[in-house]
MARKOL-137756 format. One record per atom (N, C-alpha, C, O, CB): residue in three letters; x, y, z. Coordinates in steps of 0.001 Angstrom, whole numbers, padded with zeros to 6 digits, always signed. Glycine has a CB too. Layout:
! MARKOL-137756
ALAXYZ
...
This chain:
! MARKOL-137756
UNK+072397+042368-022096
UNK+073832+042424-021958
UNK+074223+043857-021618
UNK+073764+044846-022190
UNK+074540+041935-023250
UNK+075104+043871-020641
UNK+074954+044917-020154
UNK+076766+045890-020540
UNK+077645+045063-020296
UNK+074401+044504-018479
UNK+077023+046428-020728
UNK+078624+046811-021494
UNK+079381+047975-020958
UNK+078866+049093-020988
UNK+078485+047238-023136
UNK+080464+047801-020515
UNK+080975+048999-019664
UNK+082243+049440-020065
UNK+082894+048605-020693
UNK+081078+048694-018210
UNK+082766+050525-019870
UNK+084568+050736-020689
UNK+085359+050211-019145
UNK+084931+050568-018048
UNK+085226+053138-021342
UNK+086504+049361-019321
UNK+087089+048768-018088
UNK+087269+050544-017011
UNK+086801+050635-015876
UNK+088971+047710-018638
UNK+087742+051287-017457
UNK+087271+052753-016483
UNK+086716+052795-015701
UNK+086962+053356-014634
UNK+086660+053663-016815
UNK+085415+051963-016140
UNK+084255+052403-015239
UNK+084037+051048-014236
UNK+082940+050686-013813
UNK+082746+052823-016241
UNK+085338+050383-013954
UNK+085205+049498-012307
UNK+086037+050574-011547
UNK+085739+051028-010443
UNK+086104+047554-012128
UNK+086930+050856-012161
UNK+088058+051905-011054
UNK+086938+053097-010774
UNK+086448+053188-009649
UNK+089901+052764-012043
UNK+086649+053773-011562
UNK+085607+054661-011093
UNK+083958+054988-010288
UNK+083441+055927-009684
UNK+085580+054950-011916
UNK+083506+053384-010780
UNK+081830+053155-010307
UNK+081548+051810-010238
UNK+080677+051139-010792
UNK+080669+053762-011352
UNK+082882+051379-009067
UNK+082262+050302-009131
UNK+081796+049589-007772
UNK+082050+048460-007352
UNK+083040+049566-009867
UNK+080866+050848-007112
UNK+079952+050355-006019
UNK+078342+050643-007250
UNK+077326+050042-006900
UNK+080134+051599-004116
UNK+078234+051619-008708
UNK+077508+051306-009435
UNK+076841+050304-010464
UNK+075727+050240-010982
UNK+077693+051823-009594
UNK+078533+049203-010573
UNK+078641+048350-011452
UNK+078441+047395-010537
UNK+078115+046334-011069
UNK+079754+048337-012287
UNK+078514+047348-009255
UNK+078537+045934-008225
UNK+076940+045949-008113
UNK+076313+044894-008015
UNK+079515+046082-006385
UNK+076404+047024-008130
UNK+074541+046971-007865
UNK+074124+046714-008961
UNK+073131+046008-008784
UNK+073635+048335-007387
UNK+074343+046916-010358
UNK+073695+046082-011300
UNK+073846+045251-011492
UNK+072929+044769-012157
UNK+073608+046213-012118
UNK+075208+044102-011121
UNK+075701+043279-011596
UNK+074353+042461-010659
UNK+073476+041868-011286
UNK+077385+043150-011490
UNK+074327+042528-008937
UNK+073712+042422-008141
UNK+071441+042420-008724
UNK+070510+041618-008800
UNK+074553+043624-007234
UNK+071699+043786-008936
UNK+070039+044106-009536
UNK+069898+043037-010479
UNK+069130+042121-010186
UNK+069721+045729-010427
UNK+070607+043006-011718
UNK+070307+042965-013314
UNK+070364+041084-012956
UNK+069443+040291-013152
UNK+071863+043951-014745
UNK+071459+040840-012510
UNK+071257+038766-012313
UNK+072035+038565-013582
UNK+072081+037403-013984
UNK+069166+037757-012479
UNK+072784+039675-014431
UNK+073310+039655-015493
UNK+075010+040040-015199
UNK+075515+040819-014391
UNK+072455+040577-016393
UNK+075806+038861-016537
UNK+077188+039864-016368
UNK+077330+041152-016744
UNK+076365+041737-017235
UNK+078243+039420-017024
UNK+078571+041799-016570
UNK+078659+042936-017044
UNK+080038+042841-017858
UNK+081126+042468-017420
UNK+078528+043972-015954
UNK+079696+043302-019240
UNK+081464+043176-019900
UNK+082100+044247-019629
UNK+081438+045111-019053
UNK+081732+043048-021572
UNK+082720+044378-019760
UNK+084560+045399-019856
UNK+084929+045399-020928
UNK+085225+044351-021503
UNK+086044+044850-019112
UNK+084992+046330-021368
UNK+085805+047009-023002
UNK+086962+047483-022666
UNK+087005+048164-021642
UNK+085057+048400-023878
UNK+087968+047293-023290
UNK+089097+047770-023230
UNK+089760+048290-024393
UNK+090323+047456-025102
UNK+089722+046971-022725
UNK+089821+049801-024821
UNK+090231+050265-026118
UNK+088857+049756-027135
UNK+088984+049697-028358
UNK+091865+049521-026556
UNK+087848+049488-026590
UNK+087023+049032-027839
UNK+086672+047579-027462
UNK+085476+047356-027647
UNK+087903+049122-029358
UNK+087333+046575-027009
UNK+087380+045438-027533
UNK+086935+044379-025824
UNK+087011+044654-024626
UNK+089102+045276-028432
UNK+086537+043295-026518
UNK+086095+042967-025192
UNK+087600+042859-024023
UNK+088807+042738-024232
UNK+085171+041376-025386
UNK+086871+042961-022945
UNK+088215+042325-022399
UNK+087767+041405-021013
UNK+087941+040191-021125
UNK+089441+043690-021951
UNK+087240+041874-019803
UNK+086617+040798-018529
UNK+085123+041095-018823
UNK+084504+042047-019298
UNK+087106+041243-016602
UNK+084845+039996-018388
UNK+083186+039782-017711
UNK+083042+039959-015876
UNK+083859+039418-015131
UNK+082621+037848-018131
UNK+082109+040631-015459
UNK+082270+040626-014054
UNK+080542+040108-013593
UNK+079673+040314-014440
UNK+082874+042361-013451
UNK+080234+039611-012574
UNK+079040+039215-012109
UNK+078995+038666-010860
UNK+079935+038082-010321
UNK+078525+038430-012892
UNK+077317+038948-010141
UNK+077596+039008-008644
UNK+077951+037149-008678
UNK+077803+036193-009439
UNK+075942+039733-007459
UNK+078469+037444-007377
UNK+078784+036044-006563
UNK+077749+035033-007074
UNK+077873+034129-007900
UNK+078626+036193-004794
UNK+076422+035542-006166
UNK+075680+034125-006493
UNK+075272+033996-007478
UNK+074500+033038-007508
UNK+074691+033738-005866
UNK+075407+034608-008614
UNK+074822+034076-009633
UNK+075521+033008-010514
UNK+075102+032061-011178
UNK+074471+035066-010317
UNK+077227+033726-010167
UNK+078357+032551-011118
UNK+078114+031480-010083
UNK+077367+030604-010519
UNK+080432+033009-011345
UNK+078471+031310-008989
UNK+077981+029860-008022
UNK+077382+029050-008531
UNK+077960+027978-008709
UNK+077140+029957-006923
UNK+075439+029249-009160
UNK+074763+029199-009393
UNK+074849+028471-011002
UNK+074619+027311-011347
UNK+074384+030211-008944
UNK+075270+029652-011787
UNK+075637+029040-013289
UNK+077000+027696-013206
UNK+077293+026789-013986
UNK+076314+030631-014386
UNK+077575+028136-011870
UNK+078906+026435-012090
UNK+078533+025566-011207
UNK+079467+024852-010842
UNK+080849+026576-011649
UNK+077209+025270-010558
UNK+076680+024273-009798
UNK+075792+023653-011245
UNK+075697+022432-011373
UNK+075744+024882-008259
UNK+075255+024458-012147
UNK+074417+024374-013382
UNK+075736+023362-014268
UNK+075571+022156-014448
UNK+073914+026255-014162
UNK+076580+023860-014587
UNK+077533+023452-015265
UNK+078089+022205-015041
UNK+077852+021276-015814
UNK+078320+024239-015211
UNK+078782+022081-014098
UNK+079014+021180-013127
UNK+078003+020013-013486
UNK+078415+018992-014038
UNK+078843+021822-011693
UNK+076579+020201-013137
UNK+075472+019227-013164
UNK+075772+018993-014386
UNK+076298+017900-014592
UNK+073991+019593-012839
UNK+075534+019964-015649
UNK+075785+019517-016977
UNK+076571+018447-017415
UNK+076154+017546-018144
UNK+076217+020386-017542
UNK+077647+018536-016997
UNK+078707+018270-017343
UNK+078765+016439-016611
UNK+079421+015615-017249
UNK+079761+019574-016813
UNK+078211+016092-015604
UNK+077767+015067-014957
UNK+077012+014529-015557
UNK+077343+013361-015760
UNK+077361+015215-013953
UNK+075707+014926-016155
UNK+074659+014474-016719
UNK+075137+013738-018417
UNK+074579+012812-019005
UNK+073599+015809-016698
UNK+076393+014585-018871
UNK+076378+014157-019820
UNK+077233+012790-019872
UNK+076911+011847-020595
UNK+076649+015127-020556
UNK+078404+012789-018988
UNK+079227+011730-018797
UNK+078420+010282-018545
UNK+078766+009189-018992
UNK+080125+012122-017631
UNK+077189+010582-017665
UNK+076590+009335-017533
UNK+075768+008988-018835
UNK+075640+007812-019173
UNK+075721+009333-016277
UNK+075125+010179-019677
UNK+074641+009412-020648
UNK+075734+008591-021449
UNK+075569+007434-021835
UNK+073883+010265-021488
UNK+077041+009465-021672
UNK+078316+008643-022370
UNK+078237+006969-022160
UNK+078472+006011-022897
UNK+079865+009204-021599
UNK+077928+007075-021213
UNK+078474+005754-019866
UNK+077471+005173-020724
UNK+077822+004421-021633
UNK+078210+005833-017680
UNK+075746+005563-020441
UNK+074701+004400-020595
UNK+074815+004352-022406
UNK+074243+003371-022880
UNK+072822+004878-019810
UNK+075256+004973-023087
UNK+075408+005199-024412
UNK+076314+003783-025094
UNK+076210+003121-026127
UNK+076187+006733-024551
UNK+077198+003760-023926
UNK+078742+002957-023739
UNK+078516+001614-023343
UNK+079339+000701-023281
UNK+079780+003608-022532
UNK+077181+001600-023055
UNK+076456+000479-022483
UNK+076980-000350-021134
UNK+077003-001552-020868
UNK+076367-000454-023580
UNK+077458+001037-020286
UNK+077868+000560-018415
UNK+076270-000013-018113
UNK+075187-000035-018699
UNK+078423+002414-016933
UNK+076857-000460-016809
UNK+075653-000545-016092
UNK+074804+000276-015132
UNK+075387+000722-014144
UNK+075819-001355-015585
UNK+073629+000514-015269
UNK+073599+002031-014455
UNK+072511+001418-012887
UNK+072817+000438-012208
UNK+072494+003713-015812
UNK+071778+001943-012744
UNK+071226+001961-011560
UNK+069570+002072-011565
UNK+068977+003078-011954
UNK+071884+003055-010867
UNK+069209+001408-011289
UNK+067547+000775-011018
UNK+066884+002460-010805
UNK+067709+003357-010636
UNK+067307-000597-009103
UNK+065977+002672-010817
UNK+065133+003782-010042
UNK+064883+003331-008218
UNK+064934+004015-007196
UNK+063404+003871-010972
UNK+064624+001972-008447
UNK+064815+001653-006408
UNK+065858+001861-006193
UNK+066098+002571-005216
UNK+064647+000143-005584
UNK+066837+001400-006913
UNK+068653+001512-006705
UNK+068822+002997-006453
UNK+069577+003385-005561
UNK+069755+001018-008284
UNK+068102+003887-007260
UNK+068378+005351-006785
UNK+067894+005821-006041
UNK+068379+006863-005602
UNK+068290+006183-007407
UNK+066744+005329-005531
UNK+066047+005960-004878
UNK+066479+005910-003382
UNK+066560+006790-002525
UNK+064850+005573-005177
UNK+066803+004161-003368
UNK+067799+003701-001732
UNK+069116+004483-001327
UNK+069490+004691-000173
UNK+068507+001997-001827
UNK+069703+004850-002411
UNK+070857+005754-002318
UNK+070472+007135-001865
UNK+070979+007548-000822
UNK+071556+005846-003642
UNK+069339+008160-002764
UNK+069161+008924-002355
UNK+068854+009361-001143
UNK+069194+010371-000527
UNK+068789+009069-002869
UNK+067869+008081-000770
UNK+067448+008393+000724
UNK+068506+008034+001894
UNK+068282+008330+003068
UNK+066112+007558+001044
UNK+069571+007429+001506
UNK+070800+007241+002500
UNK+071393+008328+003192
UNK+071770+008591+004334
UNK+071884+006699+001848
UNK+071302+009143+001478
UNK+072312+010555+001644
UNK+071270+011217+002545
UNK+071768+011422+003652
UNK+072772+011630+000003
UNK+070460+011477+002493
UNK+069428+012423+002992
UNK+069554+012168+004514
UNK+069620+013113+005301
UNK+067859+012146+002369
UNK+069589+010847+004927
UNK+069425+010167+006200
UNK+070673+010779+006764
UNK+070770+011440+007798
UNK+069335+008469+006182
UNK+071655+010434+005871
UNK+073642+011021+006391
UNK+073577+012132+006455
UNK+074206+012758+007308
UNK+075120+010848+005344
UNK+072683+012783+005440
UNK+072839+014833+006124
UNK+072258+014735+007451
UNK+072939+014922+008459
UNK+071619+016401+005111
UNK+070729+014380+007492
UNK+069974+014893+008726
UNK+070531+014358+010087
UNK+070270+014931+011145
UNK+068452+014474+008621
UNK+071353+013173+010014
UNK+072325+012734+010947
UNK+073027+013269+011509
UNK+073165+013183+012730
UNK+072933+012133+010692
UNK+073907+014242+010460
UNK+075201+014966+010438
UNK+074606+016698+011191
UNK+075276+017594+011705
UNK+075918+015001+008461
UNK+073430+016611+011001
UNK+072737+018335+011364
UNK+072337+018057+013112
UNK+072089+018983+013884
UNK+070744+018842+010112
UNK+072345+016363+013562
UNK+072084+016592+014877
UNK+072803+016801+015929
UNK+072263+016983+017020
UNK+071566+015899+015182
């Protein structure tokens, strides 16, 4: 964890953009002491809310099969998956 006084974006923050960048870590902001923002490169938050996102999907369907919906075969997924795949490489010609 990496910890900075909010100062130090107005002052260094082509220094704070390369660690944020190097480290793959946020960086906090103190303000008077106390926390105040988190900052971090682009792709990594992308990355953690494509993660999240999935989370957050994964759990609704267990809800669902928990809830006792009906869910989908492994052929059933598998025919779907390969649809989508077919509709990208379609879409790329």
């Amino acid at each position: 964890m990496k910890i900075k006084p909010s100062a130090a974006i107005r002052k260094n923050y082509n220094e704070i953009a390369t660690l944020c960048k190097e480290s793959g870590e946020p960086v906090y902001l103190t303000k008077n002491g106390e926390g105040d923002l988190v900052i971090m490169d682009i792709g990594v938050f992308e990355k953690r809310e494509r993660m999240l996102n999935l989370r957050e999907q994964l759990v609704a369907v267990e809800e669902d099969r928990i809830n006792g919906k009906k869910g989908y075969s492994i052929d059933e997924a598998t025919s779907c998956m390969q649809k989508a795949v077919q509709e990208v490489l379609n879409d790329k010609s």
